[in-house]
NUMI-91583 format. One record per residue (C-alpha): residue in three letters; x, z, y; chain. Coordinates in steps of 0.05 Angstrom, whole numbers, plus 5000, padded with zeros to 4 digits. Each point is the difference from the previous one (the first is absolute). Layout:
<kolpas>
KOLPA   kegu      u      w      v   vexvex
KOLPA    ALA      X      Z      Y        A
...
</kolpas>
This chain:
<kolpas>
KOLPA   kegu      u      w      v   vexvex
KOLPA    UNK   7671   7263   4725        A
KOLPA    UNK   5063   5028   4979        A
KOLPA    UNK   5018   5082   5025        A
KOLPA    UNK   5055   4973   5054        A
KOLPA    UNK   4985   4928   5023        A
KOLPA    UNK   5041   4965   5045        A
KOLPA    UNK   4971   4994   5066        A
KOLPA    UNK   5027   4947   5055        A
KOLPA    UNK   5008   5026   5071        A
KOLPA    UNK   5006   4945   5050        A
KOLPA    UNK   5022   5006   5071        A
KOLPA    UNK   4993   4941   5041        A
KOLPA    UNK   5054   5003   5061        A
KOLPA    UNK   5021   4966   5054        A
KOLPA    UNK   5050   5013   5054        A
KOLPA    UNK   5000   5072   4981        A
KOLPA    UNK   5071   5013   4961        A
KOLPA    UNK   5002   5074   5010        A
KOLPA    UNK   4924   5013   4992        A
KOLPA    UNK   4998   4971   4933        A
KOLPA    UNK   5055   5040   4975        A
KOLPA    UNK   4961   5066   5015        A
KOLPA    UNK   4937   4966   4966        A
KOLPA    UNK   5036   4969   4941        A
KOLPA    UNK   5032   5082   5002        A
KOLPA    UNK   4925   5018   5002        A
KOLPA    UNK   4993   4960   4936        A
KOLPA    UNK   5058   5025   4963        A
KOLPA    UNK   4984   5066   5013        A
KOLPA    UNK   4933   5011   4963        A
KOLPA    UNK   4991   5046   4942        A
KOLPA    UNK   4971   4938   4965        A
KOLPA    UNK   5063   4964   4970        A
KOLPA    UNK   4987   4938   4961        A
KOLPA    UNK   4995   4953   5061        A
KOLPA    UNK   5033   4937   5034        A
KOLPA    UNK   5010   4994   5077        A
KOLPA    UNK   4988   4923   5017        A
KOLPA    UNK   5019   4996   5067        A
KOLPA    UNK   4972   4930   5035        A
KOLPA    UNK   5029   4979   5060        A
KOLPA    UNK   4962   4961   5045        A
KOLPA    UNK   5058   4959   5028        A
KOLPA    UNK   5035   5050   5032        A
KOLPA    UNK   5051   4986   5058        A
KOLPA    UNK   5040   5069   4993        A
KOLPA    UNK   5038   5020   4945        A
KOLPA    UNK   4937   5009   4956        A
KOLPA    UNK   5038   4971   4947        A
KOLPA    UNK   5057   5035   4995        A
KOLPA    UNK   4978   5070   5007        A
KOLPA    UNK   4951   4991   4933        A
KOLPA    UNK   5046   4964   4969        A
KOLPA    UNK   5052   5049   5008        A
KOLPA    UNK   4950   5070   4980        A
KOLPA    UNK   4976   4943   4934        A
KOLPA    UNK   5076   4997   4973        A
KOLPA    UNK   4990   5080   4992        A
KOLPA    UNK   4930   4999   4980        A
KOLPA    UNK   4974   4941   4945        A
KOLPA    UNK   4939   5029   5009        A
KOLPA    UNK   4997   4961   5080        A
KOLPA    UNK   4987   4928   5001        A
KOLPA    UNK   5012   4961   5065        A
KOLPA    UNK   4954   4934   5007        A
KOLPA    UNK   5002   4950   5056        A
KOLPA    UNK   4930   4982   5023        A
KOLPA    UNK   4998   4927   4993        A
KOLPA    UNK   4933   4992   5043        A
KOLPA    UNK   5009   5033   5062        A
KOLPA    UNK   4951   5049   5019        A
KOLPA    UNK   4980   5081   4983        A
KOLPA    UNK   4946   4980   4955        A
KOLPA    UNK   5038   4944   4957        A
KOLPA    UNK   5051   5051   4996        A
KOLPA    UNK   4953   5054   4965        A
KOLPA    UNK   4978   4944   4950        A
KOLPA    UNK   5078   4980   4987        A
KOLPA    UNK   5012   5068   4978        A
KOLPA    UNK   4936   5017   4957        A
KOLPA    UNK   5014   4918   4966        A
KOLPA    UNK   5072   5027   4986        A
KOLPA    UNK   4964   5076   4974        A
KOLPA    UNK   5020   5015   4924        A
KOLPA    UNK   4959   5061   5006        A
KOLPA    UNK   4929   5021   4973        A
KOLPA    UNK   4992   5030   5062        A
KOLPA    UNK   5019   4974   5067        A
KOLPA    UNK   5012   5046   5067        A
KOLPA    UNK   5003   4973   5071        A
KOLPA    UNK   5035   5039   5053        A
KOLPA    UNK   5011   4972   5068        A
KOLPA    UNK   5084   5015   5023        A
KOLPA    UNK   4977   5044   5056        A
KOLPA    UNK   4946   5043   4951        A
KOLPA    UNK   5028   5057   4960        A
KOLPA    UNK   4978   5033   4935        A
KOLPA    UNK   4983   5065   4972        A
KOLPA    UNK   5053   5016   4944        A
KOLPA    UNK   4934   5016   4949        A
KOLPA    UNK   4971   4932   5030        A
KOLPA    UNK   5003   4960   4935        A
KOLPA    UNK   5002   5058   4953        A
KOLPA    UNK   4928   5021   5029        A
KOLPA    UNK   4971   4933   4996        A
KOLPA    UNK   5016   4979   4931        A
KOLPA    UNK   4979   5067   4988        A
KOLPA    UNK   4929   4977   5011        A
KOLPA    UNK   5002   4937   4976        A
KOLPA    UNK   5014   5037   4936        A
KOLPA    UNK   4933   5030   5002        A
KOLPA    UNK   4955   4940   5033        A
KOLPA    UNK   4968   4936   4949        A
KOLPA    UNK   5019   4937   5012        A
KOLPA    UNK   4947   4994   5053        A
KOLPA    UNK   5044   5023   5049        A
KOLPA    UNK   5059   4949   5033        A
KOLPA    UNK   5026   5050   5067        A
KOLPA    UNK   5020   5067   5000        A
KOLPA    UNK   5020   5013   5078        A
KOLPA    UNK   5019   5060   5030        A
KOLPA    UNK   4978   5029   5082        A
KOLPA    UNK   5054   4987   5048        A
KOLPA    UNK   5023   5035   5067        A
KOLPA    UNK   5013   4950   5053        A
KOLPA    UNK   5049   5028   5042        A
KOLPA    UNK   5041   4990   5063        A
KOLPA    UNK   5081   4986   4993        A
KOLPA    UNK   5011   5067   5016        A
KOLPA    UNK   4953   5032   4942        A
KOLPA    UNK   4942   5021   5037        A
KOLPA    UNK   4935   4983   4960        A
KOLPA    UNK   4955   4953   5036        A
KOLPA    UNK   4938   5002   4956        A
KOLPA    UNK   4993   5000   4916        A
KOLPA    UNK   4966   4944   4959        A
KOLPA    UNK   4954   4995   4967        A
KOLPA    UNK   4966   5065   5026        A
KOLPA    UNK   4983   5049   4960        A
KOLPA    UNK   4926   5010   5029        A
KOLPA    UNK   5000   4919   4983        A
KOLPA    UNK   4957   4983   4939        A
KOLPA    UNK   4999   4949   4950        A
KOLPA    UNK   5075   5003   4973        A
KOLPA    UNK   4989   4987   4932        A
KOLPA    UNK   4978   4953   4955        A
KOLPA    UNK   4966   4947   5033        A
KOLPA    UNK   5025   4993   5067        A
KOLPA    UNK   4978   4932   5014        A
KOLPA    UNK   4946   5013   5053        A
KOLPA    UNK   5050   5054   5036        A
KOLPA    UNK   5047   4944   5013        A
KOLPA    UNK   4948   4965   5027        A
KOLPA    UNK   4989   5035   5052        A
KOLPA    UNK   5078   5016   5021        A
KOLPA    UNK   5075   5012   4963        A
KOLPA    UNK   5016   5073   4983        A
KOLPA    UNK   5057   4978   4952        A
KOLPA    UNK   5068   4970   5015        A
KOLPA    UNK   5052   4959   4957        A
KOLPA    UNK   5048   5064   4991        A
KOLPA    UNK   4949   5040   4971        A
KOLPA    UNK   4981   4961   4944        A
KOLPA    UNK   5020   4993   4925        A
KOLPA    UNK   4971   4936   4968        A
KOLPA    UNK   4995   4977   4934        A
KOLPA    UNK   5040   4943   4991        A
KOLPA    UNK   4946   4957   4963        A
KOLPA    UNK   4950   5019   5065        A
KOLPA    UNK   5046   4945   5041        A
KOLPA    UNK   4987   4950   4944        A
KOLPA    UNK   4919   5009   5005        A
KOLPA    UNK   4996   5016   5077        A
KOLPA    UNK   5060   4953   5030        A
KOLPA    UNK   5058   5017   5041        A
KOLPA    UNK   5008   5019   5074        A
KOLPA    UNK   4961   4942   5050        A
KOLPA    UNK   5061   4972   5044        A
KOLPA    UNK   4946   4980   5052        A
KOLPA    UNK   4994   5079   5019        A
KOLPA    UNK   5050   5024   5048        A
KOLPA    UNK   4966   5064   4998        A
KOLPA    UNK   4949   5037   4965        A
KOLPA    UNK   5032   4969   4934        A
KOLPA    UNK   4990   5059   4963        A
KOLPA    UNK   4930   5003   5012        A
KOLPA    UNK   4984   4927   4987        A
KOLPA    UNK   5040   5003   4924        A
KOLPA    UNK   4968   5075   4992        A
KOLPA    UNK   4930   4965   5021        A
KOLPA    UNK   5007   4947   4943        A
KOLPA    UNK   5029   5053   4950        A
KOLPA    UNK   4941   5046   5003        A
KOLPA    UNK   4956   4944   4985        A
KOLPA    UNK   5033   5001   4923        A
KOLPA    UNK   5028   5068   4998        A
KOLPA    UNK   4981   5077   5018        A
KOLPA    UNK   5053   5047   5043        A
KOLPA    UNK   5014   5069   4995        A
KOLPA    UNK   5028   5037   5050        A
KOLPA    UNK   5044   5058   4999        A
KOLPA    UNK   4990   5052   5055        A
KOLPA    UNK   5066   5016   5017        A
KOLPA    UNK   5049   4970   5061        A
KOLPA    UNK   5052   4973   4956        A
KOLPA    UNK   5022   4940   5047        A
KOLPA    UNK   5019   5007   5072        A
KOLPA    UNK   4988   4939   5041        A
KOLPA    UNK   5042   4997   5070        A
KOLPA    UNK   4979   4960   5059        A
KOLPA    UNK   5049   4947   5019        A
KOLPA    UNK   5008   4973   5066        A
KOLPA    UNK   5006   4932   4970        A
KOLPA    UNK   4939   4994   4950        A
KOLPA    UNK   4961   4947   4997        A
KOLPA    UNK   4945   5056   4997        A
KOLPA    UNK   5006   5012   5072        A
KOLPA    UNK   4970   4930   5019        A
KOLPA    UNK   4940   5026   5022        A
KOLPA    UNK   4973   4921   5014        A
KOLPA    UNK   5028   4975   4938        A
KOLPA    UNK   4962   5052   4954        A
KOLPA    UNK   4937   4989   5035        A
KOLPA    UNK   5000   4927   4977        A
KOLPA    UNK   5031   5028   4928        A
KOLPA    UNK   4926   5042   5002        A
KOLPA    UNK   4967   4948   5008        A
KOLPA    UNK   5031   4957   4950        A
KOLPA    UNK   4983   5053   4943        A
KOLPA    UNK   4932   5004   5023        A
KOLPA    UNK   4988   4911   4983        A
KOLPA    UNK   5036   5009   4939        A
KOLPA    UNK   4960   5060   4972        A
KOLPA    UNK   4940   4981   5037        A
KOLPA    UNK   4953   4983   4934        A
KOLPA    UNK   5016   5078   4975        A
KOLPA    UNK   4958   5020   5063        A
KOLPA    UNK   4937   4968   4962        A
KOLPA    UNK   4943   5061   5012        A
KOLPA    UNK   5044   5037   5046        A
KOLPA    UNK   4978   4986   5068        A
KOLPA    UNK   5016   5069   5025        A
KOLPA    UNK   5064   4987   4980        A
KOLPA    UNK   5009   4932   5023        A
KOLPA    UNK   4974   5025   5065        A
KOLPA    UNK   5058   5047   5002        A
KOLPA    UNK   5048   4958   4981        A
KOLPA    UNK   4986   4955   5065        A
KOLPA    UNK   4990   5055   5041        A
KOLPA    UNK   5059   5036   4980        A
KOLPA    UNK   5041   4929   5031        A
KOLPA    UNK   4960   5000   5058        A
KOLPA    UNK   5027   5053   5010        A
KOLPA    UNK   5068   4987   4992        A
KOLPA    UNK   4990   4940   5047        A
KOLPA    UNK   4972   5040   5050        A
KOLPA    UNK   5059   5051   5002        A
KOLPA    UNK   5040   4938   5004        A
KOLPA    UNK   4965   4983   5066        A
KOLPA    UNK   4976   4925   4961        A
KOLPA    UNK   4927   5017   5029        A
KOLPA    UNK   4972   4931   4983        A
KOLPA    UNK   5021   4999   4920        A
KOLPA    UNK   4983   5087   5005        A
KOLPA    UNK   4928   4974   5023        A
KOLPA    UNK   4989   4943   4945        A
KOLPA    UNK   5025   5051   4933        A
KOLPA    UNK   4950   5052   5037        A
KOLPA    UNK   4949   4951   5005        A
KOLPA    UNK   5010   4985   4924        A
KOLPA    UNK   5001   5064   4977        A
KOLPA    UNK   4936   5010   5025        A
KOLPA    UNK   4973   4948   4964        A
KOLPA    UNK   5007   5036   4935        A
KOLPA    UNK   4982   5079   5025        A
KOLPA    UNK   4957   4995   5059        A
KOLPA    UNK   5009   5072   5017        A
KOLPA    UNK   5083   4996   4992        A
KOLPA    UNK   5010   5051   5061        A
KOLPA    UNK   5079   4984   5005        A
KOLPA    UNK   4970   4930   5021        A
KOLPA    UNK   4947   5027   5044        A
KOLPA    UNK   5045   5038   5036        A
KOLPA    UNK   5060   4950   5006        A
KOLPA    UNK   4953   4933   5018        A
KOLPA    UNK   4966   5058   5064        A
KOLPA    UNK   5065   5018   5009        A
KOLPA    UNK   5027   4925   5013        A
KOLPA    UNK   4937   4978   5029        A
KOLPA    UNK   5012   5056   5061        A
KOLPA    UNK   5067   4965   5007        A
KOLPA    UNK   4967   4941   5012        A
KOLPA    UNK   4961   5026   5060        A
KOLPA    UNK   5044   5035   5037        A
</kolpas>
């Protein structure tokens, strides 16, 4: 690996003209310099276009690319199919980055074998207005490093701004899966640490904000999402029944929050198929039961 590689930072956008300038500003402003900006736009109606276009004439180092396949994911894999980079970056247009973002991750790529594919960072997800909502991963969490596999397993801790990829990992592990309108992150992440170990840097060196038009807000939708990850990964849950139990207890839960008694009762019913003794599932199948009688 040469001492200053080019990394690719893609920002998939849509809609969002003023937004991306602030993240493609976000981009531009880290202490890390030898980097592109391809900005993808996912068929944007506003003046998308333009306004990249524009900040690129200034700046060779921006790239504007029209997504020819509609849709968040395909963008993502536009960009990283257009990357020249060793590295590649994602960052979400309403994400922002630490100015020592990059520097600190190639940092420790520096020092990790070629084991290692991810270096991601902890994020603060916060509210428009800057207050801090929670922190993830946590930092009593366990299992950041290395081998992550059976961590994902059980949930996501890691989002798409946090993470620096080798480029080759995309090559081995595939692209983004277009069929996830959420939880995309944790479905390529899932596949990655099957090939590849993460390391994780303990600092908050992305801030997330909560949009009022996020896909992630589709409470319904990312229920179904859960579920999808669980089939696909299903065969990596070989030995685990604890796990597994979780898993479908952990949606039954979901469902039940979601006032969808009848599929809340059969995941509960499943999960205790594999642990017996899952309490969550005790609890929740009494709980619904009750409901039934009176």
């Amino acid at each position: 690996m040469k001492d200053t590689p080019l990394i690719s930072c893609v920002i998939p956008t849509y809609n969002r003209s003023q937004k991306v300038i602030q993240a493609i500003e976000s981009v531009l402003g880290q202490s890390y310099s030898n980097l592109e900006v391809l900005v993808v736009d996912d068929q944007s109606k506003d003046d998308t276009k333009q306004v990249v276009e524009k900040l690129a004439q200034g700046n060779p180092r921006i790239k504007y690319f029209y997504n020819p396949s509609k849709g968040a994911n395909n963008a993502r894999n536009h960009g990283i199919k257009n990357a020249q980079g060793e590295f590649i970056a994602m960052l979400d247009d309403d994400d922002r980055w630490d100015k020592l973002k990059l520097e600190k991750q190639l940092q420790a790529f520096n020092k990790l074998d070629s084991n290692y594919g991810v270096v991601y960072c902890t994020f603060a997800r916060k509210k428009n207005n800057g207050k801090i909502l929670r922190t993830h991963p946590s930092r009593f969490s366990s299992s950041k490093n290395g081998n992550i596999l059976k961590r994902l397993l059980k949930r996501n801790f890691i989002t798409t701004s946090t993470i620096l990829v080798k480029t080759e990992v995309f090559k081995k592990s595939g692209l983004f899966n277009p069929r996830y309108k959420s939880f995309q992150d944790w479905e390529l992440l899932t596949r990655i640490a099957r090939d590849y170990y993460f390391y994780h840097i303990p600092e908050v060196l992305v801030n997330v904000y909560e949009s009022g038009d996020s896909i992630t807000l589709d409470k319904h939708g990312r229920v179904i999402t859960k579920y999808m990850h669980l089939k696909q990964f299903l065969d990596l849950y070989e030995g685990q029944p604890k796990l597994l139990s979780k898993r479908y207890s952990s949606l039954g839960f979901t469902l039940f929050k979601l006032k969808r008694n009848g599929f809340a009762r059969l995941f509960l019913k499943r999960s205790l198929k594999y642990n017996p003794l899952n309490p969550e599932a005790l609890f929740l199948l009494l709980i619904l039961s009750l409901k039934r009688i009176f």
